[in-house]
C-alpha positions as CSV (number, residue, x, y, z in Angstrom):
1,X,-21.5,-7.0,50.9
2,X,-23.4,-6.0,54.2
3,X,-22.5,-8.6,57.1
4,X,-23.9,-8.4,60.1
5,X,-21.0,-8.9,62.0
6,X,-21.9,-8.5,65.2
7,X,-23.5,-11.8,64.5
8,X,-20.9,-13.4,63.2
9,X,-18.5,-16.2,64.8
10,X,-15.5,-18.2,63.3
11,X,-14.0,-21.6,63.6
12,X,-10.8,-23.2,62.3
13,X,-10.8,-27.0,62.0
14,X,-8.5,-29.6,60.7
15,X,-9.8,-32.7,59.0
16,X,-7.7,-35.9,58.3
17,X,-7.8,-36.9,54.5
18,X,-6.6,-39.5,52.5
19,X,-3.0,-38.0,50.2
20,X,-3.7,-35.1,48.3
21,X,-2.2,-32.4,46.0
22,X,-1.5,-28.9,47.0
23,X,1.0,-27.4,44.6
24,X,4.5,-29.2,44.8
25,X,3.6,-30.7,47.9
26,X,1.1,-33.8,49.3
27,X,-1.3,-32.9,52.2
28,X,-2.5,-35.4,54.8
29,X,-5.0,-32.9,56.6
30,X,-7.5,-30.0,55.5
31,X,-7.1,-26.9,57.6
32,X,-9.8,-24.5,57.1
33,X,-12.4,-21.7,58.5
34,X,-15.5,-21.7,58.8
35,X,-18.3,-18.3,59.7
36,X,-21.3,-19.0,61.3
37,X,-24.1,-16.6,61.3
38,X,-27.2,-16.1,64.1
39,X,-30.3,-14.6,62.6
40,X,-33.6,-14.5,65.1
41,X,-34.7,-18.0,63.5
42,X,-31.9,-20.3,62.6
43,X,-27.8,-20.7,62.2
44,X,-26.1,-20.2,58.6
45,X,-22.6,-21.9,57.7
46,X,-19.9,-21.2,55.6
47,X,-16.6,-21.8,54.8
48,X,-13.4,-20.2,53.8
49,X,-10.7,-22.4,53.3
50,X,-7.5,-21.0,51.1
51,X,-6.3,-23.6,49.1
52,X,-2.7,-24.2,49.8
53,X,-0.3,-24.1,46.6
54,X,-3.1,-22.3,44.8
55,X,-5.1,-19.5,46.8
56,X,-3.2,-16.7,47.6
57,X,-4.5,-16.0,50.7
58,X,-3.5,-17.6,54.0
59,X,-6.1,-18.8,56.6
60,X,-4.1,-16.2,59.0
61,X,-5.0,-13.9,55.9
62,X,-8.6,-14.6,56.4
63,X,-8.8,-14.4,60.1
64,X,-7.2,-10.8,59.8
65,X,-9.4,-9.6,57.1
66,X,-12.7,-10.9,59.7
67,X,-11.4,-8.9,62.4
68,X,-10.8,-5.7,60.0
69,X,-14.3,-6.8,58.9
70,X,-12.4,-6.6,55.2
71,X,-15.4,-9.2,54.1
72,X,-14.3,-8.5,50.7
73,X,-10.5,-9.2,50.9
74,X,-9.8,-12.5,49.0
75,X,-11.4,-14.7,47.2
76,X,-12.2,-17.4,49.7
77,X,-13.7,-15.1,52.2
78,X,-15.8,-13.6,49.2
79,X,-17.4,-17.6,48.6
80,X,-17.9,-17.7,51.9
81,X,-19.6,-14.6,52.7
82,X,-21.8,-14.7,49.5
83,X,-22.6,-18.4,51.0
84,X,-23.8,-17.2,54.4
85,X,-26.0,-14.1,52.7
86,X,-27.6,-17.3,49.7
87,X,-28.2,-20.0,52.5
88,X,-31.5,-18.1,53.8
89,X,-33.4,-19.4,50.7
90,X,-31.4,-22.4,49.9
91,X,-33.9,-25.2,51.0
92,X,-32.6,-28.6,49.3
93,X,-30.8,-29.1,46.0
94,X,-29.7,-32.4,44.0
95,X,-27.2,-32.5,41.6
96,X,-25.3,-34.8,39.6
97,X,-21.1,-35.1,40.3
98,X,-18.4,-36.4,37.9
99,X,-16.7,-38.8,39.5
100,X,-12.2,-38.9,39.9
101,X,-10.2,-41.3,38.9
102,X,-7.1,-42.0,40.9
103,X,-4.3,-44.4,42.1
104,X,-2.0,-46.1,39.6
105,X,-2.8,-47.3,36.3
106,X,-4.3,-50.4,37.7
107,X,-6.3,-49.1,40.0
108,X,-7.6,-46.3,37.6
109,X,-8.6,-49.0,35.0
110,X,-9.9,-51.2,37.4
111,X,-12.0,-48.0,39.3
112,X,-13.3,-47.4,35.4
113,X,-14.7,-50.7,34.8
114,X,-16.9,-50.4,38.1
115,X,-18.3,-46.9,37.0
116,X,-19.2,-48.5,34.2
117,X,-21.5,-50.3,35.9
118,X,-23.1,-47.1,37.9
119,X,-25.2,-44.5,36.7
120,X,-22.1,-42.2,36.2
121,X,-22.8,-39.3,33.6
122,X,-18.8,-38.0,33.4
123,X,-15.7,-39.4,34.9
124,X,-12.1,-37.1,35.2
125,X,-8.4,-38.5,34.8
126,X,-5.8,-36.4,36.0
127,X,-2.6,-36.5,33.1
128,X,0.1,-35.4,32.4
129,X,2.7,-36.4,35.0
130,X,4.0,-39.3,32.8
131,X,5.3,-39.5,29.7
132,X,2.6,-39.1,26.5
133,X,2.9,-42.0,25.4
134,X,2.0,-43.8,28.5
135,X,-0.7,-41.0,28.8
136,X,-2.2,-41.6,25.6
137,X,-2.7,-45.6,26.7
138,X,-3.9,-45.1,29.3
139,X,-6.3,-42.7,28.3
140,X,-7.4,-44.9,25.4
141,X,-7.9,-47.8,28.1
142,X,-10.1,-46.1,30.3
143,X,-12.4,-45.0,27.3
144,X,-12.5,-48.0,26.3
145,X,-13.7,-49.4,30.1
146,X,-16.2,-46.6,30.2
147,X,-19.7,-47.2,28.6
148,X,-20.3,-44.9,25.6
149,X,-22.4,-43.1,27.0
150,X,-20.2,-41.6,29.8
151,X,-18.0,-38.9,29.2
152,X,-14.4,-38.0,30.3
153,X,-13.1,-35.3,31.0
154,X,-9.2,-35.0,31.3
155,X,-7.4,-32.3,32.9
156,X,-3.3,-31.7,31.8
157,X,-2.6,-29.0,34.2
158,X,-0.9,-26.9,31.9
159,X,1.7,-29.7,31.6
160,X,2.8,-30.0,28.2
161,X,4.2,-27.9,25.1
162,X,2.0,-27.0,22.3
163,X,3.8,-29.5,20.3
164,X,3.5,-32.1,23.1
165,X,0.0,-31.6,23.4
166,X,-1.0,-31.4,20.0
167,X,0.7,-35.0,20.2
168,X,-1.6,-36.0,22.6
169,X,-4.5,-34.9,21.4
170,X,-4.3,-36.2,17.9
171,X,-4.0,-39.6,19.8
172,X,-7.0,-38.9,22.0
173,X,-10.8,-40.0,20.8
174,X,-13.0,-37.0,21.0
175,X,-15.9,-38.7,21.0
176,X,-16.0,-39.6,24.1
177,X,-14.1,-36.9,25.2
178,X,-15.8,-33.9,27.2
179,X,-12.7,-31.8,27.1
180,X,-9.1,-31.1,28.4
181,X,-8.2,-28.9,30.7
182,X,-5.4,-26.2,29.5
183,X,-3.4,-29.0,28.1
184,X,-0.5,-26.6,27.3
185,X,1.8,-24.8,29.3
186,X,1.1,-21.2,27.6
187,X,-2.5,-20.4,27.5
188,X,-2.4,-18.3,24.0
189,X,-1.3,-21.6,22.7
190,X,-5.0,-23.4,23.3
191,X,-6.7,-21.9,20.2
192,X,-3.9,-23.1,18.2
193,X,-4.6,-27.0,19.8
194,X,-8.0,-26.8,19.1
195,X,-7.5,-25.5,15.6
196,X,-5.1,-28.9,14.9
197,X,-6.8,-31.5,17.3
198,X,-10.4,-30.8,17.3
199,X,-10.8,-32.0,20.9
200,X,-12.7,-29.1,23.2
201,X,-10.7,-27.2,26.1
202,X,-11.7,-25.7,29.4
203,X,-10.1,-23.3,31.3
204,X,-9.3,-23.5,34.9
205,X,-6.1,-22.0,35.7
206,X,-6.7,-19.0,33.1
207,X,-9.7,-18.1,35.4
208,X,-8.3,-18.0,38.5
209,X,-5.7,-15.7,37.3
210,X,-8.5,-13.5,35.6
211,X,-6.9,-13.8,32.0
212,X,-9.9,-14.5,30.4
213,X,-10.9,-12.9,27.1
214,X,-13.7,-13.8,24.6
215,X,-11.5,-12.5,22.0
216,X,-8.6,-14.9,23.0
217,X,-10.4,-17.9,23.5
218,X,-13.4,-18.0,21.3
219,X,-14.0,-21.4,21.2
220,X,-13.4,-22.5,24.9
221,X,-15.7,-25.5,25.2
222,X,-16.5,-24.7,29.3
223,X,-15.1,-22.7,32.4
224,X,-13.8,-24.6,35.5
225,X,-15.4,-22.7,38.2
226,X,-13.2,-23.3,41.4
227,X,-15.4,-20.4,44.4
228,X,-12.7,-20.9,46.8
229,X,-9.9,-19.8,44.2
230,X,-12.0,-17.4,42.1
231,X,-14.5,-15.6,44.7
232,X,-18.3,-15.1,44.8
233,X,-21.4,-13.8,43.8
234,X,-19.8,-11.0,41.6
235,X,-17.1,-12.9,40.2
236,X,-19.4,-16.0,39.1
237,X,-22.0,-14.0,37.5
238,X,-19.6,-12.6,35.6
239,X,-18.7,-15.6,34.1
240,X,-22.0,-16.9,34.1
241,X,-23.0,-13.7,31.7
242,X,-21.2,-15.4,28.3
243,X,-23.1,-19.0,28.2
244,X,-20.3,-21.2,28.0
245,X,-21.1,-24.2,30.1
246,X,-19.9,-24.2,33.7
247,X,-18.3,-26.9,35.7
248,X,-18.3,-25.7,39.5
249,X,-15.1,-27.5,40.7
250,X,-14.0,-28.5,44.8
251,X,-10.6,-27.3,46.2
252,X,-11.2,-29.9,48.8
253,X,-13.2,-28.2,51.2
254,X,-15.3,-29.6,53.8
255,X,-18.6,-31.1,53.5
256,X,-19.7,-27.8,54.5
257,X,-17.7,-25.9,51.6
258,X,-19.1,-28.5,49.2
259,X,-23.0,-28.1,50.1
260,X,-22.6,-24.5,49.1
261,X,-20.4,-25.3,45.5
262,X,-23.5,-27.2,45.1
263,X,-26.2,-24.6,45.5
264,X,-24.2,-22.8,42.8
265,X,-24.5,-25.7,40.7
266,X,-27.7,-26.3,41.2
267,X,-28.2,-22.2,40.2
268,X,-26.2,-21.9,37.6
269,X,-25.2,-25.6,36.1
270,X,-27.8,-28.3,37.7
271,X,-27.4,-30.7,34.8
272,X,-23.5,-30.5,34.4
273,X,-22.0,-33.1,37.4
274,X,-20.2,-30.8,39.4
275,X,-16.1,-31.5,40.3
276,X,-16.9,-32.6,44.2
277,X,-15.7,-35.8,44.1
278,X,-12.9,-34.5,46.4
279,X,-15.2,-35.5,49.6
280,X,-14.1,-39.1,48.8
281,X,-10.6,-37.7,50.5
282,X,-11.9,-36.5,53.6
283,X,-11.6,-38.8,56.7
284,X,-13.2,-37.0,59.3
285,X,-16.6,-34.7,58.8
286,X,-17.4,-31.3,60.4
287,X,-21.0,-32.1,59.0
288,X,-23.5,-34.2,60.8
289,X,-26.8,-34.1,58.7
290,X,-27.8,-32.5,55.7
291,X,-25.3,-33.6,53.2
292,X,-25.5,-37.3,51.4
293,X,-23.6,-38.3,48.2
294,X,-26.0,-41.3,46.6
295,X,-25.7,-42.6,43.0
296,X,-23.0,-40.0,42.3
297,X,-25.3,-37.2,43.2
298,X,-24.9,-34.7,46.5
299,X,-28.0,-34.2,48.0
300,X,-27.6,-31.0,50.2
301,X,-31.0,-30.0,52.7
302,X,-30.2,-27.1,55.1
303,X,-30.0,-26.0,57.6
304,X,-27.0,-28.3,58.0
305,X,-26.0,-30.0,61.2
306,X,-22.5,-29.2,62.5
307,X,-19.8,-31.2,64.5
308,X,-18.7,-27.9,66.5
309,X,-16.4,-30.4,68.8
310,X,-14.2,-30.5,66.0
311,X,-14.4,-26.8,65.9
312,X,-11.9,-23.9,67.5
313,X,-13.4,-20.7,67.9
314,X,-11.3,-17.5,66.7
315,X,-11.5,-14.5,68.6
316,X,-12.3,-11.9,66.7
């Protein structure tokens, strides 16, 4: 991809969040990169921030790869370059975004109820890290706080046995049910849950370790599209090319990481609500004007206004 790199500057920044996943561990902070660009009329943002736990890439693996001007390198730097190159034409999207549940069962059933109340299109419930059977209730308690209109999308994390999940999923109201992501712990097992439980499936993880086959997984209801764990331009297209719905997903970027998973949504997907819930977490903002969440929509208008106080620059 052709950078103009003599035009090129990078940032790192930490922003304070609310307790997150990343991997085995729970993060209090976001560290991150972002590249800014000069052209003769205006300045173009992007970020690549390596998901710790998940990408394989280091943000000391990114900064390397700038200064080698290895633009290609890894996957985040790949979403972030592709960002810089799309922003010229970008103007101003709006698109829909599925809104998280979280907290403890309490709070999830309680946070239900109120988006029942919202124009919410889909809402996602993290299970599989308690037992099924407490799963399964509480699964079947949120449905039934959610209008039925709303759809719910559940995500398993490749937590459970084929037996386990084939439990679960006879248990589970399809209905209502968007899908599940990779609900068992071996991928070749999904066509085999589908065949028993009827409920659809999405792949997440199976992308980002590029193990994806038509043949394998012919009736994969959509495709979790993560850029900062799967790449850019090339690598989206790619997936774009077999018409199975897309749901472009966060790795808790910044504001600034999420306006441009939203212009791919808005490209690709503009009526699926987008995974960006994850700025909900954030505490402190890099961003200063041109991205709003309203009515669970992100409204993104570049160019965008940047906090560069909160900014380091990298020598490169």
């Amino acid at each position: 991809m052709v950078i103009p790199f003599e035009r090129v500057r990078l940032f790192r920044f930490c922003l304070a969040t609310d307790p997150y996943p990343t991997g085995l561990e729970t993060a209090v902070q976001r560290e991150g990169l972002l590249l800014r660009l000069e052209t003769d009329n205006d300045t173009h943002w992007a970020e690549a921030s390596p998901l710790p736990g998940w990408s394989r890439e280091s943000i000391d693996d990114v900064i390397a790869a700038v200064r080698r001007r290895r633009f290609d390198a890894f996957p985040s730097l790949r979403f972030a370059c592709d960002s810089l190159m799309s922003e010229h034409a970008a103007g101003s999207l709006n698109v829909p975004i599925a809104r998280l549940l979280s907290g403890d069962r309490g709070q999830v059933i309680a946070a239900a109820a109120r988006l029942a109340e919202q124009p919410v299109a889909a809402v996602k419930l993290k299970i599989g890290r308690q037992s099924i059977r407490k799963d399964i209730e509480l699964v079947r308690q949120v449905q039934q706080s959610l209008r039925p209109d709303q759809r719910l999308r559940l995500d398993a994390n490749r937590a459970w046995s084929l037996a386990d999940a084939i439990r679960f999923g006879n248990n589970c109201d399809p209905s209502t049910t968007d899908y599940i992501e990779e609900p068992t712990n071996d991928p070749s097992h999904l066509e085999a849950f589908y065949e028993v439980t009827k409920l659809p499936y999405a792949l997440d993880e199976t992308l980002i370790e590029q193990r994806y086959t038509p043949e394998q997984f012919p009736r994969v209801s959509a495709f979790i599209v993560k850029p900062t764990l799967i790449g850019g331009r090339a690598e989206i297209e790619s997936i774009a090319s077999s018409a199975i719905p897309i749901v472009f997903s966060a790795s808790f970027e910044s504001m600034v990481g999420l306006s441009h998973i939203a212009r791919l949504a808005a490209n690709h997907s503009p009526d699926i609500p987008a995974g960006l819930d994850t700025y909900r977490w954030l505490r402190s903002n890099v961003v200063t004007a041109g991205v709003e969440f309203v009515d669970s929509h992100i409204s993104v208008r570049w160019p965008l206004g940047i906090d560069e106080c909160r900014l380091v620059e990298v020598p490169l």
